[in-house]
One Martini backbone bead per residue (centre of mass of N, CA, C, O) as a GRO file, in nm:
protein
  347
    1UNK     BB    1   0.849  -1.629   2.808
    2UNK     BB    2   0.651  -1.793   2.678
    3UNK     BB    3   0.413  -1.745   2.793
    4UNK     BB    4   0.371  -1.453   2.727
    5UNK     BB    5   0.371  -1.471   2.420
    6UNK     BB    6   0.122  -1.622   2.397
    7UNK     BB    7  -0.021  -1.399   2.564
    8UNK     BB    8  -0.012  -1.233   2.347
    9UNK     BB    9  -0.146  -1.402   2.056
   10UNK     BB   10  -0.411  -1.428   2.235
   11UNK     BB   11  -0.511  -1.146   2.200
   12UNK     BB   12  -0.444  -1.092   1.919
   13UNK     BB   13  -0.672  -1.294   1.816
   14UNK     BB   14  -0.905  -1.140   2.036
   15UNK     BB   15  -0.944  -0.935   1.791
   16UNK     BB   16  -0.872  -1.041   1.516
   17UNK     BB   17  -0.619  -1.129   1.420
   18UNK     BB   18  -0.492  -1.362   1.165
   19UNK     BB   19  -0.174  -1.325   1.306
   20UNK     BB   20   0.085  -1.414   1.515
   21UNK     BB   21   0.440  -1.322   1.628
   22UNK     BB   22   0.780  -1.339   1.716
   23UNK     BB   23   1.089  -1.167   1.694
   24UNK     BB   24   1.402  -1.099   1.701
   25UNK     BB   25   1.526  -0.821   1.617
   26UNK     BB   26   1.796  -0.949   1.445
   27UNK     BB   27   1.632  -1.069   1.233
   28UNK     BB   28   1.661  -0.786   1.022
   29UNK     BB   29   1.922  -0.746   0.921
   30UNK     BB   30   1.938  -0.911   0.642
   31UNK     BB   31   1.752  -0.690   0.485
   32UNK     BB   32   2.005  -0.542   0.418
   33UNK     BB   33   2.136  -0.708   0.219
   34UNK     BB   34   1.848  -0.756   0.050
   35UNK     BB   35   1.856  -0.423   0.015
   36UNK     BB   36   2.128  -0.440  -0.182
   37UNK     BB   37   2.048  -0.612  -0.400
   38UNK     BB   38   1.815  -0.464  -0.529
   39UNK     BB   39   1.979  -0.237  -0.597
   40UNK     BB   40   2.155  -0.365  -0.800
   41UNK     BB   41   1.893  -0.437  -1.023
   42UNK     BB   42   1.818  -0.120  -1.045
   43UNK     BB   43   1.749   0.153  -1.138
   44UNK     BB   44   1.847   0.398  -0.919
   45UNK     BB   45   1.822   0.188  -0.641
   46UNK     BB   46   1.935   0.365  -0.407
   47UNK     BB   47   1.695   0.614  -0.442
   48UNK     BB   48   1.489   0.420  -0.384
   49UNK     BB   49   1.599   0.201  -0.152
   50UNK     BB   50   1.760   0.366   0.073
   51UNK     BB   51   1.551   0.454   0.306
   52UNK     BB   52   1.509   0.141   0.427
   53UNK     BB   53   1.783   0.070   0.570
   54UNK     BB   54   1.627   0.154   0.874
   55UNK     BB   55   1.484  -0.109   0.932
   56UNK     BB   56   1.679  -0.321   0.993
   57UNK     BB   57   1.761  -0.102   1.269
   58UNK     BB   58   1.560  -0.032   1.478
   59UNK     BB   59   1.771   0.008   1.746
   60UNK     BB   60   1.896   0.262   1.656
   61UNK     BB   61   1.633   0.440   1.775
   62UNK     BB   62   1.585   0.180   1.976
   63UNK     BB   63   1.777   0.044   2.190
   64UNK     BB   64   1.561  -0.140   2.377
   65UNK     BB   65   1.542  -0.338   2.145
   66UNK     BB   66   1.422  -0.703   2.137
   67UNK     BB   67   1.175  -0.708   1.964
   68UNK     BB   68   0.892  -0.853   1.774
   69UNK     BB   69   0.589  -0.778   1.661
   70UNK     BB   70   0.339  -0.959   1.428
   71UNK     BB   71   0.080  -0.884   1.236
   72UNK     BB   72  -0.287  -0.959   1.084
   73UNK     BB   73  -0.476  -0.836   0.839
   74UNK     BB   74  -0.762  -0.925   0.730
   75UNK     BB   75  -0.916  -0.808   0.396
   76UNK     BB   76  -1.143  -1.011   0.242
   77UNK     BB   77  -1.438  -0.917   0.379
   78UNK     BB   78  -1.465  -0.707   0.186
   79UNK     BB   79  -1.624  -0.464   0.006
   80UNK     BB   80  -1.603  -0.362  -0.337
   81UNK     BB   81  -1.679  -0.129  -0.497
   82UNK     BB   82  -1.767  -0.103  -0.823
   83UNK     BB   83  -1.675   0.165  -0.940
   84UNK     BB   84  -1.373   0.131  -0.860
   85UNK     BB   85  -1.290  -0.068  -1.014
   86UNK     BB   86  -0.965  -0.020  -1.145
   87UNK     BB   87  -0.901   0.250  -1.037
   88UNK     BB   88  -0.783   0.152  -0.745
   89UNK     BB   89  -0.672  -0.004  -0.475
   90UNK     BB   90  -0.762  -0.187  -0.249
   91UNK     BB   91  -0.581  -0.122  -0.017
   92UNK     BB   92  -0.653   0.185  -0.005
   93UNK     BB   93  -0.952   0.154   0.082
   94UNK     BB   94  -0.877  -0.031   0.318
   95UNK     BB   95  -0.758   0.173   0.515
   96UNK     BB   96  -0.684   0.135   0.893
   97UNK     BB   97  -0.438   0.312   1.019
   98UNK     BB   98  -0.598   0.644   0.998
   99UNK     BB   99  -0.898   0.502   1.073
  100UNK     BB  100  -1.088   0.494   1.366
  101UNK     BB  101  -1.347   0.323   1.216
  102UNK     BB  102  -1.122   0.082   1.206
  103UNK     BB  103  -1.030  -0.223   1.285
  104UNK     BB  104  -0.758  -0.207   1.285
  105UNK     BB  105  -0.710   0.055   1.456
  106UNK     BB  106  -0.846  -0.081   1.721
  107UNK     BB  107  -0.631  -0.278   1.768
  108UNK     BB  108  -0.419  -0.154   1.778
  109UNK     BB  109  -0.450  -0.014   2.024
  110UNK     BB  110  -0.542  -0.229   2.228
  111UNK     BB  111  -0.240  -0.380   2.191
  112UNK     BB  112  -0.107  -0.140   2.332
  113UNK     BB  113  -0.237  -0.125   2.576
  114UNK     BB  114  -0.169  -0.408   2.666
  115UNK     BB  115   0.124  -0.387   2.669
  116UNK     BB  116   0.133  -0.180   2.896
  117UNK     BB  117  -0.016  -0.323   3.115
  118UNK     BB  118   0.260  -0.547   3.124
  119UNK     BB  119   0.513  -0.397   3.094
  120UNK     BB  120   0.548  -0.271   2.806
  121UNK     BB  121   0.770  -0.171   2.573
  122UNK     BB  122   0.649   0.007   2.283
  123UNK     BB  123   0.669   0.079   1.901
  124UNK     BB  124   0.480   0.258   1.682
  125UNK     BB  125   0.430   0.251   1.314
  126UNK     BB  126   0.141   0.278   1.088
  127UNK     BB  127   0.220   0.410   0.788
  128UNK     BB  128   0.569   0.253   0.716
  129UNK     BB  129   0.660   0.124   0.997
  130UNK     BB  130   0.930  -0.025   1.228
  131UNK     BB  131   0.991  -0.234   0.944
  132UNK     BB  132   1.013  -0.486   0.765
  133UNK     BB  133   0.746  -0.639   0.743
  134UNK     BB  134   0.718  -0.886   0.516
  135UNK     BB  135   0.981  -0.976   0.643
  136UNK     BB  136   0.884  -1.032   0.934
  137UNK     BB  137   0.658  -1.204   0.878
  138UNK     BB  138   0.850  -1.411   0.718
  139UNK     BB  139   1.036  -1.478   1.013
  140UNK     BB  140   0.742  -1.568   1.187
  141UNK     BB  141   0.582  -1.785   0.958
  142UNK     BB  142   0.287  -1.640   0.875
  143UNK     BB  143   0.443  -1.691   0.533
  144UNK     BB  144   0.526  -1.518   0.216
  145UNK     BB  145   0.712  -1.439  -0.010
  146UNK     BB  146   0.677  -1.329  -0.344
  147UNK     BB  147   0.750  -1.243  -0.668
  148UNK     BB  148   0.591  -0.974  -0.618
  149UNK     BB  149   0.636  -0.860  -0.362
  150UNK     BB  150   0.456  -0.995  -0.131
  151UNK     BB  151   0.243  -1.095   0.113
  152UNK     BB  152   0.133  -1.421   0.232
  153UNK     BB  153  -0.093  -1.617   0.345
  154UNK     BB  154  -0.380  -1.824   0.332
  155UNK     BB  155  -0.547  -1.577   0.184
  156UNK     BB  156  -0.337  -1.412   0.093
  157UNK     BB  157  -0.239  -1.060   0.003
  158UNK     BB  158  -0.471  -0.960   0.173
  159UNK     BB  159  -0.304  -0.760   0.420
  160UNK     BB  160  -0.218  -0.607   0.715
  161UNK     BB  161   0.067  -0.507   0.852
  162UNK     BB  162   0.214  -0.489   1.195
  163UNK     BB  163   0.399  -0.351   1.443
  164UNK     BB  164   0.626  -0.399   1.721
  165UNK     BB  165   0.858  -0.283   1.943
  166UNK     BB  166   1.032  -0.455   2.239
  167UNK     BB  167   1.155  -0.469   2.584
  168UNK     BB  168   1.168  -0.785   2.533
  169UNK     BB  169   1.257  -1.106   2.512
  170UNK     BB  170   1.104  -1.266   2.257
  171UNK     BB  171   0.996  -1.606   2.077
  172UNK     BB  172   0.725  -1.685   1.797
  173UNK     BB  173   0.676  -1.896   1.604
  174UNK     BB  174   0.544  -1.997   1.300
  175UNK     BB  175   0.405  -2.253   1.051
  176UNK     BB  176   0.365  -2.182   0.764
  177UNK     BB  177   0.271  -2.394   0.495
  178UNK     BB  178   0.380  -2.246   0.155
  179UNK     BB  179   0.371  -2.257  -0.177
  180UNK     BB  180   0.584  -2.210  -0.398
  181UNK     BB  181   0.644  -2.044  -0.682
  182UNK     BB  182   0.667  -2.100  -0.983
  183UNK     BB  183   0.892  -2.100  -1.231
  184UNK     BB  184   0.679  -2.106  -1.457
  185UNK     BB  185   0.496  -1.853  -1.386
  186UNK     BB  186   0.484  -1.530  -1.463
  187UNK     BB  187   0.222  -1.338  -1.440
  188UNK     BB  188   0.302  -1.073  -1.306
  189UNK     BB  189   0.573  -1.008  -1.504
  190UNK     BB  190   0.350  -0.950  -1.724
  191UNK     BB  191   0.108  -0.775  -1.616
  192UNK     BB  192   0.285  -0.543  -1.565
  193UNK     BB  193   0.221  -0.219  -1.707
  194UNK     BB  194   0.555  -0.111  -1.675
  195UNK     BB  195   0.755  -0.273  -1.565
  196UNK     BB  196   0.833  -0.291  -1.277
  197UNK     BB  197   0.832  -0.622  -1.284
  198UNK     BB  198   1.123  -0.753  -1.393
  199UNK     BB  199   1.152  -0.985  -1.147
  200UNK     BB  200   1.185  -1.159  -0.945
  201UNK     BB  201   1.172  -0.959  -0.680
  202UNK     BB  202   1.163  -0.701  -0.889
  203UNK     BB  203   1.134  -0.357  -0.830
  204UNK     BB  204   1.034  -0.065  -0.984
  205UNK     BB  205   0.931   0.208  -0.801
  206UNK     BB  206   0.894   0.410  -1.038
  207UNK     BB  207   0.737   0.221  -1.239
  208UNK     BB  208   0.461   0.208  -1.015
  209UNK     BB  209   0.178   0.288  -1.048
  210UNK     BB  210   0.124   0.330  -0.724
  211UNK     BB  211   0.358   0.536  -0.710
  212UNK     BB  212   0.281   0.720  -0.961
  213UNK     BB  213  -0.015   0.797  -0.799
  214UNK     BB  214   0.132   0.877  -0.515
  215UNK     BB  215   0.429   0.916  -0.386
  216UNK     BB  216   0.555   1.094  -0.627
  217UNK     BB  217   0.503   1.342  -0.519
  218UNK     BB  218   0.681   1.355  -0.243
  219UNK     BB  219   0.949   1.292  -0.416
  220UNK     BB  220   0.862   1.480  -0.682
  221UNK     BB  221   0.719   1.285  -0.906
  222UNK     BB  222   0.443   1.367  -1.002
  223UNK     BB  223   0.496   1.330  -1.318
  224UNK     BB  224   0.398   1.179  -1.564
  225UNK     BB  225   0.550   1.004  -1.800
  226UNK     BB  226   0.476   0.957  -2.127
  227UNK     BB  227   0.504   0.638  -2.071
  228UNK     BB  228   0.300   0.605  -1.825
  229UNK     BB  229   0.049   0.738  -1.918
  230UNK     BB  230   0.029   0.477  -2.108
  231UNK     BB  231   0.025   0.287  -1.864
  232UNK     BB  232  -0.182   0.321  -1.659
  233UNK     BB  233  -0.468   0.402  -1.748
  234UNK     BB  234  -0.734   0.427  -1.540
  235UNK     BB  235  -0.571   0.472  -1.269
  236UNK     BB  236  -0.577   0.704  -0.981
  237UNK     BB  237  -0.491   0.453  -0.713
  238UNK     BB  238  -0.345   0.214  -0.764
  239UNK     BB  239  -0.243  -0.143  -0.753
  240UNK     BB  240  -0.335  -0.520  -0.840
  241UNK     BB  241  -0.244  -0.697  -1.095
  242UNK     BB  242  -0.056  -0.879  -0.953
  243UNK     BB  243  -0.258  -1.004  -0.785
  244UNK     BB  244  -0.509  -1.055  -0.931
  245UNK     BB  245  -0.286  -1.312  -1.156
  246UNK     BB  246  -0.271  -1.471  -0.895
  247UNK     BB  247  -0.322  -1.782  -0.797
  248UNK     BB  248  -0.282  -1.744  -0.476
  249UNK     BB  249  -0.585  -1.557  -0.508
  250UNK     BB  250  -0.785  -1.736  -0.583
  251UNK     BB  251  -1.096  -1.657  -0.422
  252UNK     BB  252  -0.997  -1.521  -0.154
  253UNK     BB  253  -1.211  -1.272  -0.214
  254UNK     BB  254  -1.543  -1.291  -0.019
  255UNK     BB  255  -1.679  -1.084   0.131
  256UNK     BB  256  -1.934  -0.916   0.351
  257UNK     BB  257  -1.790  -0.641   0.425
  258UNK     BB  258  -1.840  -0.299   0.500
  259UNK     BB  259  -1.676  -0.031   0.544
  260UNK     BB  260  -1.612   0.262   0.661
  261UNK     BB  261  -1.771   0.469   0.449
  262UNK     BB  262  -1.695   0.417   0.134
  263UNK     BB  263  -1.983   0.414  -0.012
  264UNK     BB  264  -1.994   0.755   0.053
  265UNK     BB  265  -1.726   0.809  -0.127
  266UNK     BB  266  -1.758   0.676  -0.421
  267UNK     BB  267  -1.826   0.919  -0.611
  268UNK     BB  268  -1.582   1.101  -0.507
  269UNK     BB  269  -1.340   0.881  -0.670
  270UNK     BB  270  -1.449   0.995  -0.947
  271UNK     BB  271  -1.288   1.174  -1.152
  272UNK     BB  272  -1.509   1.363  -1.224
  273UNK     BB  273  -1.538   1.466  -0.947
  274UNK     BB  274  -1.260   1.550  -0.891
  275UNK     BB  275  -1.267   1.777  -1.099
  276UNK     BB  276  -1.496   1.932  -0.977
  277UNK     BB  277  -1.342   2.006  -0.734
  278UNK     BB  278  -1.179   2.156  -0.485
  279UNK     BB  279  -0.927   2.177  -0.280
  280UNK     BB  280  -1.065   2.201  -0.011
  281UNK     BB  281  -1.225   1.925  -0.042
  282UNK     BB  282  -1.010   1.703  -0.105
  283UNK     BB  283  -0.884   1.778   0.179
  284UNK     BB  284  -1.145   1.674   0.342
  285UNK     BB  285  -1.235   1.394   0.189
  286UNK     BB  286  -0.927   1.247   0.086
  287UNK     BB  287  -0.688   1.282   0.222
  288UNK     BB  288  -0.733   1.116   0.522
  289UNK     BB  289  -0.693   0.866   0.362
  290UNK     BB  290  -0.528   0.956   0.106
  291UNK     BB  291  -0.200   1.009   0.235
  292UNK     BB  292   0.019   0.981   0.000
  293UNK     BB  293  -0.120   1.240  -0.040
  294UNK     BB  294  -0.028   1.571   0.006
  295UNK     BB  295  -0.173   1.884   0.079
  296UNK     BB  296   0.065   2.042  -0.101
  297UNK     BB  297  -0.021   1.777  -0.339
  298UNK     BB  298  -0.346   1.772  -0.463
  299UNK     BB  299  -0.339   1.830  -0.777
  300UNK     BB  300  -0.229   1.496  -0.794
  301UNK     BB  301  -0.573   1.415  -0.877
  302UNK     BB  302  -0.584   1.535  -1.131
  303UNK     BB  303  -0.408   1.424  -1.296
  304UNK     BB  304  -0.474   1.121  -1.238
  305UNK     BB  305  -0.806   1.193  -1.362
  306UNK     BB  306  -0.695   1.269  -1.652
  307UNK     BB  307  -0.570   1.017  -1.747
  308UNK     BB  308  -0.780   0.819  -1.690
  309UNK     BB  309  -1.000   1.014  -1.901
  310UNK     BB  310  -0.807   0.945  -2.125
  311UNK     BB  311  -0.781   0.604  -2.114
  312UNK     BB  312  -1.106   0.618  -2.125
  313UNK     BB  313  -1.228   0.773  -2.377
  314UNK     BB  314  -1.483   0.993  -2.377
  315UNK     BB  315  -1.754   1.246  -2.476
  316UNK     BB  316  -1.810   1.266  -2.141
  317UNK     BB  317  -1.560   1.411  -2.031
  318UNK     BB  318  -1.482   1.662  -2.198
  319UNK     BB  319  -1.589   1.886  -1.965
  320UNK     BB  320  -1.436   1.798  -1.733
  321UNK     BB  321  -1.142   1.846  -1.856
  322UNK     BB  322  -1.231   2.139  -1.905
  323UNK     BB  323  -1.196   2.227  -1.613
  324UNK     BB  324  -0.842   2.228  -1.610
  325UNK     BB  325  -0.781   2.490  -1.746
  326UNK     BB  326  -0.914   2.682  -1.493
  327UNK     BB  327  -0.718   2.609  -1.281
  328UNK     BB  328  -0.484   2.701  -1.037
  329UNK     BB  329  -0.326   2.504  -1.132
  330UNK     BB  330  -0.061   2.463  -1.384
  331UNK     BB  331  -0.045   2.166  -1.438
  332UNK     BB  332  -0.325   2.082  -1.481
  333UNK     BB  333  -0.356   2.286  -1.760
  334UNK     BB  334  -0.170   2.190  -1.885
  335UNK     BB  335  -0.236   1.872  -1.904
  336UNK     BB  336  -0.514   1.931  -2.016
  337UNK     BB  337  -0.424   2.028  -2.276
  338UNK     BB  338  -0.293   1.793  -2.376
  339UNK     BB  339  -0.575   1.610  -2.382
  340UNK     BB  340  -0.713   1.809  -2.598
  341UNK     BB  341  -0.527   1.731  -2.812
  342UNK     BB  342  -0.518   1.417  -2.819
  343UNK     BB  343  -0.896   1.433  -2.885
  344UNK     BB  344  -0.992   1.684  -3.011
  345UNK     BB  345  -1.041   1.939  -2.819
  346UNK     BB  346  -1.241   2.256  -2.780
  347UNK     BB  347  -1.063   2.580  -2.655
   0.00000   0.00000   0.00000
C-alpha cells in the first residue's frame, strides 16, 4: 500500500503540486472537536461556524471513504496587476478551483482521472472542499496553520488546497518541519481592520472583511453594518492584511507569470467600473469568477464599489456614485443616496 501512496504523491508532483500527503479518513474526526472549541470563543460561533461540522466525518455522507489525499497549489508565481492591489484579495484574482484554463483546474482534472485509471473510488468537491483542507493539510505533514487561521507551506500562505476521499486505505506523511508563530508577535490581530482576528486561532466570521464583500451575502448578511462600512476600506472583495503583515510571507510572492485571463478583464474590477455595469454584464463578465456571490445577488458589487470609492473618496467618483441614485436595485439607491450625504454630492 505504501507503493501506491508514493505512486499517487509522484503523479501529483509531476503535475505541478507543490506537495502532497495521504491522511487516513479518520484523522479529521478531531476537527470536530476543534470547531466546537473555535464556537464557543466567539460571539454567535454556532451560527457562524455550524455548518462546517460536516468536514469532520466526510465519511458520513460517503461510507467508502477510507483516506484522504491532500495536495497544493502554489500561487507565489502569480502576478498581481497594480491597479487591483488593495482592492482584491489575492487568491480570488488567481483562484482556479472553477476556471478551466487555470493550471489549478487541469491538474485536479488530470489527478481524479489518474485516480480512477488506478481503480480508485474518489470524490472531490472544488468550491468549499471535501473536508477541512487546512485541518488536512496540516495533519499530512505539508506546513502548519498559523495564528492568522491560514495555512502555511514553506512557500508561505499563497497556496490553495484541494482533497479528495478514496476507497483505498493509505497513509502517506510528509515532513515539512516549520518554526511556529512566536508568541509575542500578534501583528496579524493588530492589523485587522474590523477586529475579526480576536486572538491566535480565532476569528469572527461574520466580521472578516473577506466575509463581509463576499459571501455574506449569501447567508443573508448583504448589507454591510455602519461600522463595518468604515473599516472596511477601498476593499471591493476579500482581504489580505492579516497575510501580508505576517512575517512568515515576507519574500515569499515572487510572481513571473500572468494568470489566465486576469489582466484582460482588470479594468472591469475597479469599482467605477463595476457602477458603471448593469446586471447582466456582471453577471457575465465577473460572476463566472468571483463566484462567492451568486447571481441572484449581482447588487452586492455595487454596494461593495459604493463602500471601496466611499472611503477612498475623491471629486473623480462624484458622477459614478450618482450613477447608484437610478439603479434598478432599490438597496443600491439607498446605499448610493447614503454615500452622496455622507460627501455633500448634490443629487
Amino acid at each position: 500500500m505504501k507503493e501506491l501512496a508514493l505512486q499517487i504523491k509522484e503523479k501529483a508532483l509531476s503535475l505541478g503540486y507543490a506537495g502532497c500527503g495521504i491522511i487516513k479518513v479518520d484523522d479529521v474526526a478531531e476537527y470536530g472537536v476543534k470547531l466546537k472549541e473555535r464556537m464557543s470563543r466567539v460571539r454567535f460561533g454556532k451560527l457562524q461556524f455550524g455548518q462546517f461540522k460536516k468536514f469532520a466525518k466526510p465519511q458520513k455522507a460517503n461510507k467508502w471513504a477510507k483516506s484522504i489525499i491532500v495536495v497544493l497549489n502554489d500561487n507565489t508565481g502569480y502576478n498581481i496587476p497594480e491597479k487591483l492591489k488593495g482592492l482584491y484579495g489575492k487568491d480570488y484574482l488567481i483562484d482556479g478551483r472553477l476556471d478551466s484554463k487555470s493550471d489549478g483546474f487541469m491538474r485536479r482534472v488530470a489527478l481524479t482521472k489518474y485516480l480512477k485509471e488506478l481503480g480508485i473510488k474518489s470524490s472531490n468537491e472544488p468550491r468549499f472542499g471535501i473536508t477541512a483542507l487546512r485541518w488536512a493539510a496540516d495533519k499530512a505533514g505539508l506546513g502548519i496553520v498559523r495564528a492568522n487561521n491560514f495555512f502555511y507551506s514553506e512557500n508561505g500562505s499563497a497556496i490553495t488546497i484541494d482533497a479528495w476521499i478514496i476507497d483505498e486505505e493509505l497513509e502517506l506523511i510528509d515532513a515539512v518541519e516549520l518554526r511556529k508563530c512566536p508568541e509575542h508577535c500578534g501583528k496579524c490581530i493588530e492589523a485587522c481592520p474590523t477586529k475579526a482576528l480576536q486572538a491566535p486561532f480565532t476569528t469572527s466570521l461574520f466580521d472578516c472583511v473577506s466575509f463581509i464583500t463576499t459571501i455574506s451575502v449569501e447567508n443573508g448578511l448583504g448589507m454591510p453594518s455602519k461600522k463595518h462600512v468604515n473599516e472596511i476600506g477601498c476593499r471591493v472583495y476579500g482581504c489580505d492584511i492579516c497575510q501580508d503583515v505576517c512575517p512568515f510571507n515576507k519574500d515569499k510572492w515572487i510572481g513571473g507569470s500572468d494568470f489566465p485571463g486576469l489582466n484582460e478583464m482588470a479594468d472591469k474590477l475597479l469599482p467605477e467600473r463595476i457602477m458603471a455595469m448593469d446586471y447582466s454584464e456582471i453577471e457575465r463578465e465577473l460572476a463566472p469568477k468571483f463566484w462567492y456571490i451568486g447571481v441572484r445577488n449581482l447588487w452586492k458589487w455595487k454596494i461593495n464599489a459604493l463602500v471601496a470609492m466611499s472611503n477612498a473618496y475623491s471629486d473623480a467618483y462624484e458622477d459614478v456614485i450618482k450613477l447608484g441614485l437610478t439603479d434598478t436595485e432599490l438597496r443600491v439607491r439607498r446605499f448610493a443616496k447614503k454615500v452622496c450625504k455622507k460627501h455633500a454630492i448634490n443629487y
